[in-house]
N, C-alpha and C positions, 0 to 999 in steps of 0.2 A: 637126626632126620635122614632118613631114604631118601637121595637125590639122581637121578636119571637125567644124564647129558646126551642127546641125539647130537654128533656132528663134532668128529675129532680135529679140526681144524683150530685156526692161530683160537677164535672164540673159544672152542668149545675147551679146547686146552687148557685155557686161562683158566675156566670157570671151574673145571677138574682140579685143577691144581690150587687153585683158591680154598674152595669149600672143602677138596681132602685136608688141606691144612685147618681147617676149623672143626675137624671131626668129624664131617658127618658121613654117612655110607653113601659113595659116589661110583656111581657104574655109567662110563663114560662108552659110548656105542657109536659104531661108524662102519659102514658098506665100504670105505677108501674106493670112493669112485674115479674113475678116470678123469683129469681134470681138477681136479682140486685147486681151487682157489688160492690157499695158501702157500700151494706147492711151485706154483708159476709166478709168484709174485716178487718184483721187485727188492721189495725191500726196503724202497726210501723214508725217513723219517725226517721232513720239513715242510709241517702245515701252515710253517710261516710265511712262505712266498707264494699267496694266491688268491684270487679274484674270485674265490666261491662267498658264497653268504655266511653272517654271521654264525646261523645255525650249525651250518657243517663245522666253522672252523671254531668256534670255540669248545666242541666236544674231540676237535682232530687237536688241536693244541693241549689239552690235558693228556690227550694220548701219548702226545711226545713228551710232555712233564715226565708222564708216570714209569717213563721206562728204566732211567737208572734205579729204580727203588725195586722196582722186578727183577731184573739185572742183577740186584744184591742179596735179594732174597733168594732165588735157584743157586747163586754160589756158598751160599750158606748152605744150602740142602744139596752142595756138592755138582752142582750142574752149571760148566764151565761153557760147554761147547754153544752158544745161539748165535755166534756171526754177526754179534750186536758190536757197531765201533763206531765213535764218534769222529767222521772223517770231516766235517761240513761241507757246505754245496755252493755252487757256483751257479748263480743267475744271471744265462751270460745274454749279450747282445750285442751286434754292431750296432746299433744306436741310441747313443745319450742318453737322447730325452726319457725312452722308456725307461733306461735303468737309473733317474733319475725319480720317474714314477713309483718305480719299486721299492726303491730308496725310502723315497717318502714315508709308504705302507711299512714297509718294515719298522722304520723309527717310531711311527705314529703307536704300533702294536707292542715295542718292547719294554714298555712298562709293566705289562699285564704280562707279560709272556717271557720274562730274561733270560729263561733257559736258551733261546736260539741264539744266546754267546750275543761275542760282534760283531757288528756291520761294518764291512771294509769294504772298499772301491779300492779294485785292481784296475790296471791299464791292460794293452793288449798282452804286451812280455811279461807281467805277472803271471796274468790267469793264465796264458800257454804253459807258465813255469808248476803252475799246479796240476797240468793237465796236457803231458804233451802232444797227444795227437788231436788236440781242438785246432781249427783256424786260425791264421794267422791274426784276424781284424776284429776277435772280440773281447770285447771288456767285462767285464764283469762284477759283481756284487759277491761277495765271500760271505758268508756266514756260517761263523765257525762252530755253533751249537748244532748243527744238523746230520745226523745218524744215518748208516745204514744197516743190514740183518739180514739173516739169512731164514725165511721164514719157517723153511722143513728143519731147518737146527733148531732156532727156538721152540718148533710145536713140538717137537720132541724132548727136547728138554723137559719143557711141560708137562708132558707127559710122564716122564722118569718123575719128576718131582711128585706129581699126584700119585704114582705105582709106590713112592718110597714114604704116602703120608698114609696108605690104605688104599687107595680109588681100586677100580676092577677094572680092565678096559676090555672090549669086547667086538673083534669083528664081525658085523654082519649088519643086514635090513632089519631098522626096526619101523615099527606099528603101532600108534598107539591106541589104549585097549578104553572103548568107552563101555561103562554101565547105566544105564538111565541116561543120567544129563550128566553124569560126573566121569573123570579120565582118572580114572586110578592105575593104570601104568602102560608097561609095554609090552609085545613080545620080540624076542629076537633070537634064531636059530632055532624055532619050534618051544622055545623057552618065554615063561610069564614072569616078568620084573613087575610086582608092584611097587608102585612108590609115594612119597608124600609132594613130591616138586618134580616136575620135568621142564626140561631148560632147551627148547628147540637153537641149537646151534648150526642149523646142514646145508647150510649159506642157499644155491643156489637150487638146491634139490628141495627144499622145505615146505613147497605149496603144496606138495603131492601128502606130506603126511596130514595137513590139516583139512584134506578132503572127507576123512570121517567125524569132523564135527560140524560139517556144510555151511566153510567158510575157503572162501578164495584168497587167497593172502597174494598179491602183485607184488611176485619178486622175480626177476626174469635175468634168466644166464645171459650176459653178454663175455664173448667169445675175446680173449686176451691171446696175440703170437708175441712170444719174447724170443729173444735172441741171446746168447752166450758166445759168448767171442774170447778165443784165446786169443795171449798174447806173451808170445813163444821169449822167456830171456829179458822179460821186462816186469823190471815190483811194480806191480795196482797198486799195493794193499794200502797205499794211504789216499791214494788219487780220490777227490771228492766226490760226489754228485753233482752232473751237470744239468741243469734245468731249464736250457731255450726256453725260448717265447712260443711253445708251441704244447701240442698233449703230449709229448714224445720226453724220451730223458734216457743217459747214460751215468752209470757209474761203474766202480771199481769194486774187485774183490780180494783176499791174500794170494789165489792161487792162478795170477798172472792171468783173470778173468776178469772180462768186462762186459756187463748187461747192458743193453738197449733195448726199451722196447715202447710203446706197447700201441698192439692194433685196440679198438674197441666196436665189435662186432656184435649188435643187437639184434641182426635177425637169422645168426647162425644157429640156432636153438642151443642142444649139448652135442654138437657134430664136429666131435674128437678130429680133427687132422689138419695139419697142415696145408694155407693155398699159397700158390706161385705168390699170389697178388698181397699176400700177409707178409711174406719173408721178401718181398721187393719191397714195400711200404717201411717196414721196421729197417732193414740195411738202407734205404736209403735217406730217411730222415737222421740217421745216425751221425752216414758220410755228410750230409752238407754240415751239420757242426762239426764233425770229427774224424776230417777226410785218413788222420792217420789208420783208422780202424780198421780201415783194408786191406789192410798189411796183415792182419789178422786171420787165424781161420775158425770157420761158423764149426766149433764142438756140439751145438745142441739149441734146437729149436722147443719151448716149452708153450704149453696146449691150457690154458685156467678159464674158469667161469665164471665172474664174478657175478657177485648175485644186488641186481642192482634192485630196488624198491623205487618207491615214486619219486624222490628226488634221491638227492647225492648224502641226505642223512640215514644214522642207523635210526634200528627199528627194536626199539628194546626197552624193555615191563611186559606188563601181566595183559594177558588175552580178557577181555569182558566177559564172563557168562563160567570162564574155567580159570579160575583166578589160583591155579596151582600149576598153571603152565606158562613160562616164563617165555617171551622169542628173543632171539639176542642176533641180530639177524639183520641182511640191508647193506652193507656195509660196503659196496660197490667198489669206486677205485681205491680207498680207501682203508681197504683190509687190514693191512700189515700196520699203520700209521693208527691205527686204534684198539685193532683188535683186543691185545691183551688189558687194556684197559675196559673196553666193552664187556669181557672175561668179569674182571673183578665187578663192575656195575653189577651185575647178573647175581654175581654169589652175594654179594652186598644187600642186592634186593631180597632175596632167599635168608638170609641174616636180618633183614629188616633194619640194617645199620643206616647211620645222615651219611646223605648223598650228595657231595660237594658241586651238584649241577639241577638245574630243576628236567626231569625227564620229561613230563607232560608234552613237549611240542617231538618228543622222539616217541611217541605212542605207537607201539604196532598196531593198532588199531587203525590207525591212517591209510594203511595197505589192504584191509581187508574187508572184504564183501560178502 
């Protein structure tokens, strides 16, 4: 089967690397616009400590299941480098009673969910000793099954992996080509790709391709500023992820880096730049948990668009009317924490393989007009 991936990101990656491994002709297609999603992201994998709804978290909790088995598969096909490493995370607080609540939630979910390891309650000299430049007065919830990644190492991976199973990969704007009532492919570089499946992966940019089948798809960039913080003469590489009570989080990386971030800007449209008021907001929600961090110096401020849909679920199956175009897409704060599983959904679907989640309430059709 001729398969056509719009949107080289952590998705469309997956779905590349999936399906080149099943054989079939896969020409994976990407503009690499500024802002990419994947490229700005975090990183964290722990959809175990949160107050979203059922919907989100039990397609976010498969995502974190499924990553050691991905993780096994690209080293089998010789692909070492994704900055994937199971450091766990720290749900910190100065008080109690909340992380007695979270307590709870966690205990209540790990029957269904074991991979998020154990649940350990540190005191304040614990958790500092996991995390030296936290505050002195918080305690915190350890859970030792939760991940971090490096999102442009693993899409690339990916990528290597689909270039070393067949896939094409291909920079530039595509378009997709209608005839009559049917999408029989694309063009891209002055160049006509037909094909049997096209797999809409282009996060945040997507609504503009499905204008020529006069349908509005509500997916809308909201603007991410993250921060990179060295940290000159001191090992990260194991320090956990720290998860306040708040939208805000820090964690570690090998190379004496520490991320903080993240603004969530919904009416910046795709307006590439850095504001005062984004890199004041991310530094100092940082510092109040983690006043050591100032001791640090800002390496590099990063610029992503996540591409949010009508709530905080993805947006993935088959379009009504062009049931050969797949959207895999929506996937908001959430990117990195499912993406490569939303990847394999995708080729899964295109395989027509059982799908160990019912999709029906993740209908792209819910977004569109």
């Amino acid at each position: 089967m001729k398969i056509v991936i719009i949107g080289s990101g952590i998705v469309g990656a997956s779905t590349a690397y999936h399906l080149a491994k099943d054989d079939h002709g896969v020409y994976l297609l990407d503009k690499e616009n500024k802002g990419a999603a994947t490229d700005a992201g975090a990183g964290i994998i722990c959809p175990w400590i949160t107050t979203r709804d059922d919907k989100w978290y039990n397609i976010a909790r498969l995502g974190a299941r499924y990553y050691p088995e991905l993780i096994d598969q690209l080293a089998r096909d010789g692909e070492h480098k994704t900055g994937y490493k199971k450091v766990g995370a720290l749900s910190v607080s100065s008080n109690s009673e909340e992380l007695d609540r979270i307590e709870e939630d966690l205990r209540r979910r790990q029957k269904d969910a074991p991979e998020m390891g154990e649940i350990i309650r540190l005191n304040a000299e614990e958790t500092k000793g996991k995390f030296p430049v936290l505050k002195e007065d918080l305690e915190s919830i350890y859970l030792t099954g939760a991940a971090r990644m490096d999102g442009r190492y693993l899409k690339d991976s990916m990528k290597r992996g689909a270039i070393k199973h067949g896939a094409t990969v291909i920079e530039g704007e595509a378009a997709l080509i209608k005839e009559g009532e049917q999408i029989t492919g694309v063009t891209v570089n002055n160049e006509t790709i037909y094909a049997d499946v096209i797999i809409i992966a282009a996060g945040a940019w997507a609504p503009s391709l499905l204008k020529v089948l006069g349908m509005k798809l509500e997916v809308d960039p909201q603007r991410g500023q993250i921060a990179h913080i060295g940290m000159p003469n001191t090992d990260t590489s194991d320090w956990p992820v720290i998860l306040p009570q708040s939208s805000h989080y820090i964690l570690g990386f090998d190379d004496s880096r520490v991320v903080a971030g993240a603004t969530r800007e919904s009416d910046a449209g795709f307006n590439y730049h850095l504001t005062t008021g984004g890199v004041h907001e991310v530094l100092s929600e940082a510092f109040q948990v983690a006043p050591g961090l100032s001791e640090g110096t800002l390496e590099e401020m990063r610029i992503g668009f996540r591409p949010m849909g009508p709530d905080l679920s993805p947006l993935i199956g088959k379009l009504e009317k062009f049931s050969n175009i797949i959207m895999a897409n929506g996937l908001g704060l959430s990117g990195l924490t499912m993406g490569p599983y939303i990847g394999k959904l995708a080729a899964d679907i295109v395989n027509d393989e059982k799908i160990d989640i019912d999709l029906k309430e993740y209908s792209p059709m819910r977004a569109i007009k």
